[in-house]
N, C-alpha and C positions, 0 to 999 in steps of 0.2 A: 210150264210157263215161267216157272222161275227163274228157268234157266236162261228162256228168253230175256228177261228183267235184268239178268245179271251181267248179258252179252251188251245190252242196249247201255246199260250203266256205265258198264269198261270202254263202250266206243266213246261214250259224251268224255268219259274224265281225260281218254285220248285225246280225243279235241280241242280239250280245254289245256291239256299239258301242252297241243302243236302250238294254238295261240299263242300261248307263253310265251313259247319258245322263238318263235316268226319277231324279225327283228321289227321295227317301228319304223314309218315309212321316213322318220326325222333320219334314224342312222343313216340309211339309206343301202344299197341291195345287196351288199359283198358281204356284208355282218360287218365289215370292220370300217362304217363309218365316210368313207373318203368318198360313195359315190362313183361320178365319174372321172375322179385321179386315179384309181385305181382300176378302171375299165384302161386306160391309155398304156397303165403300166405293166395289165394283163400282155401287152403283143410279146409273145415271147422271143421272136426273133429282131425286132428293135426295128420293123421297117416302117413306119411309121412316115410313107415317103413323102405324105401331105400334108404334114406340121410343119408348120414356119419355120426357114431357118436350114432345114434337112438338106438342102443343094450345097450351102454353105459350109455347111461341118462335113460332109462328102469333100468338096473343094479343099480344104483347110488339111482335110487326113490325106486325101492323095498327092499334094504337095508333100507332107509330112515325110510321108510315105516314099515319096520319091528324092526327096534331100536324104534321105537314110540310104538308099540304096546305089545313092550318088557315091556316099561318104563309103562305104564300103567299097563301093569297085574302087575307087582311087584309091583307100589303103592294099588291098588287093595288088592293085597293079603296081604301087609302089612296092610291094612284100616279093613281088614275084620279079619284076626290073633286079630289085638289091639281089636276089639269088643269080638273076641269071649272069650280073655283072660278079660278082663272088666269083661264079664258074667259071666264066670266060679267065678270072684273076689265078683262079686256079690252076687250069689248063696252060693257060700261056708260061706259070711260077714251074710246073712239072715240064712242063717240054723244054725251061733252059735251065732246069736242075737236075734232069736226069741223065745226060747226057756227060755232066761234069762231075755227079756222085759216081758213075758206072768208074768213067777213068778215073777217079783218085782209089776208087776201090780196087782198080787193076795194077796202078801205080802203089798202093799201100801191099798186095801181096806178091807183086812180081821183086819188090825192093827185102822185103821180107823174106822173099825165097831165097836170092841172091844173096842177101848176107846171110844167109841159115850155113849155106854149104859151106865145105871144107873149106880151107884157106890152098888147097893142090887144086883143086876144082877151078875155084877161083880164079887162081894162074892161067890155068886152060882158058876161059873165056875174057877175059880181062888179062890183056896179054902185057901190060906193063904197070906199076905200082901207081902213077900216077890216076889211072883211070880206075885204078881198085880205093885207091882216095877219095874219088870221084864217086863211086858206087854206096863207102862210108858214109861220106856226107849228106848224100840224097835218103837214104836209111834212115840218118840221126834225126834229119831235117822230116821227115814224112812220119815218125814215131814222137815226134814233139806236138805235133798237132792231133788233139784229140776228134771225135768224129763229130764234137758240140761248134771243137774249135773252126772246121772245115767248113762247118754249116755257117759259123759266123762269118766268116772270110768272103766265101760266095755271097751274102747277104748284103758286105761291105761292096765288093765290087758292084752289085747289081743296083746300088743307090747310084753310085758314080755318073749320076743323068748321059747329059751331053757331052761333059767335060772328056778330055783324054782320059781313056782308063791306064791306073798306072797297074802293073800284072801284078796280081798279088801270089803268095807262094799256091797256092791250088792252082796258080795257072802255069806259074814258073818251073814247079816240080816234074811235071809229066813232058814238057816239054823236053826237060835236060835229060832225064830219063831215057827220051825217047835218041836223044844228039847221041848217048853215052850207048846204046844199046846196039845203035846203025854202027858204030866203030867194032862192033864183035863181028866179027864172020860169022859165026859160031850158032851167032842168035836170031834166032827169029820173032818178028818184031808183029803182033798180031795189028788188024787191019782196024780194029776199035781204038787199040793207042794209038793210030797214026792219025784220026781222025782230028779234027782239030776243033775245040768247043766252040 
């Protein structure tokens, strides 16, 4: 029976330790006081769709919401317009500069070649001193111009808007070239010089 005595003893001081412990109906039922702030604050997912006000702050964030996504597609479509106008700036810059780089580059080693060979050679195709002058010149004149300087040249001309363009020597060069070349019997004049930029 003591043992009983001592089981009954341990349940009451139990009891008496839960009382303790069980909050006071003043704090109120969470332990921490606040009641029912703390019941409102319990909703973990914030839908709380029947508190004053909820329509409005919905309203207020999807406007929000949706000026944000305004402002990003207009920066978007501004980011994407400026590339595609770059490209177009691109393409149209390549399609009337590659056609006048190809000829000065055929014009820089055909005049290259030409003045390389012998001076008997030379006689042979340039059948008189005058047009072997003529061949000098276009040489001195096409080795003056460095390949920064040609890019500049072409640059100058293609500002020239509306106004008369006046020919600048990348234009003048391959032309004489081509005047001086058709005088050889001898020579054949390939179909990319003849073309005209």
């Amino acid at each position: 029976m003591a043992g009983s005595e001592g089981v009954r003893g341990l349940a009451a001081s139990v009891g008496e330790l839960h009382m303790e412990a069980s909050p006071s109906r003043e704090e109120g039922t969470n332990g921490h006081g606040n009641g029912d702030a703390a019941a409102a604050d319990d909703d973990v997912w914030g839908d709380a769709s029947d508190s004053p006000g909820h329509d409005s702050d919905l309203k207020r964030e999807w406007e929000h919401r949706q000026e944000q996504f305004h402002k990003m597609g207009y920066r978007d479509g501004i980011t994407e317009g400026q590339k595609d106008v770059a490209q177009e700036g691109f393409n149209l810059g390549h399609r009337q500069s590659a056609d006048v780089a190809f000829k000065w580059g055929l014009v820089r080693g055909i005049t290259s070649a030409l003045a390389s060979l012998p001076d008997r050679l030379k006689e042979k195709l340039l059948l008189d001193a005058q047009r072997r002058g003529k061949l000098e010149d276009l040489h001195n004149s096409v080795q003056e111009i460095s390949a920064q300087g040609a890019l500049q040249l072409f640059h100058e001309s293609t500002l020239q808007d509306n106004r008369r363009p006046e020919e600048s020597k990348i234009q003048t060069i391959p032309k004489d070239l081509l005047l001086l070349l058709q005088e050889c019997p001898d020579v054949h004049v390939s179909e990319e010089l003849k073309r005209v930029p």
